[in-house]
N, C-alpha and C positions, 0 to 999 in steps of 0.2 A: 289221272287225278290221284292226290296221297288220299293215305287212310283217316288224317288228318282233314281234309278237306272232305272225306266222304262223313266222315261223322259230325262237322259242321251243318252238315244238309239233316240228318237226324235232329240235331238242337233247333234249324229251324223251326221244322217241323212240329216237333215239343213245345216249342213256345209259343207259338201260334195256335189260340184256342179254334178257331175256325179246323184248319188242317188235323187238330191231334188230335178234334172229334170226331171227322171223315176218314180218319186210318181205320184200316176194314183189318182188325189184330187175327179174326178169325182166319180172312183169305191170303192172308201175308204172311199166317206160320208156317214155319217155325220161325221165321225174320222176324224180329222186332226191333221198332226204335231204339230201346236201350241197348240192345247186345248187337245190332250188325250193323255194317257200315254200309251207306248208301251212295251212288251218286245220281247229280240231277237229270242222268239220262236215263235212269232206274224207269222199269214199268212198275206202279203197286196197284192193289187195289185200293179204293174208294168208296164210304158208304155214305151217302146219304139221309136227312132225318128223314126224308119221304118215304125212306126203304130201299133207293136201286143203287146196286152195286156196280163199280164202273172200273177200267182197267185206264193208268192212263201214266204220264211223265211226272215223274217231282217238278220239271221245271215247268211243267204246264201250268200247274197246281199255283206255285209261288208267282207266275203272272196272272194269275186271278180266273183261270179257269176251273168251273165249276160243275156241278152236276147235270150232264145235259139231258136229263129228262125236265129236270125244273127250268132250263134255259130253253129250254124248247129243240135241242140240237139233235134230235133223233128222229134219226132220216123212218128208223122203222119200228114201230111199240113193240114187235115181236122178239126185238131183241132186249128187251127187260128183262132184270137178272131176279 
């Protein structure tokens, strides 16, 4: 994938108030959306407003998967971050 199409995946990202709220800036540095290029098969982290932080694909993200503590998708509580 170009650099070009990797930094498209950043603007998504950006524009989309949902996603730029759940970009975890703390667990992603030094990366961040403005300065590095990403593609959609990137691991980042993820915060959610409940609080738990999650590890997961950009493209998982942009097809509508969300924080699986609030979805109920966590096989184990113990692993809450």
């Amino acid at each position: 994938m170009s650099k070009i199409a990797k930094k498209t995946v950043a603007q998504r990202i950006l524009e989309d108030p949902l996603l730029s709220q759940q970009w975890d800036e703390e667990r992603n540095a030094p990366d961040s959306l403005e300065t590095s290029c990403f593609s959609c098969d990137d691991y980042v982290w993820w915060r959610c407003h409940c609080g738990y932080h999650w590890i997961s694909k950009i493209q998982n993200r942009f097809y509508g998967e969300g924080c699986p503590l609030c979805n109920g998708n966590l096989r184990y509580k113990r692993h809450c971050v």
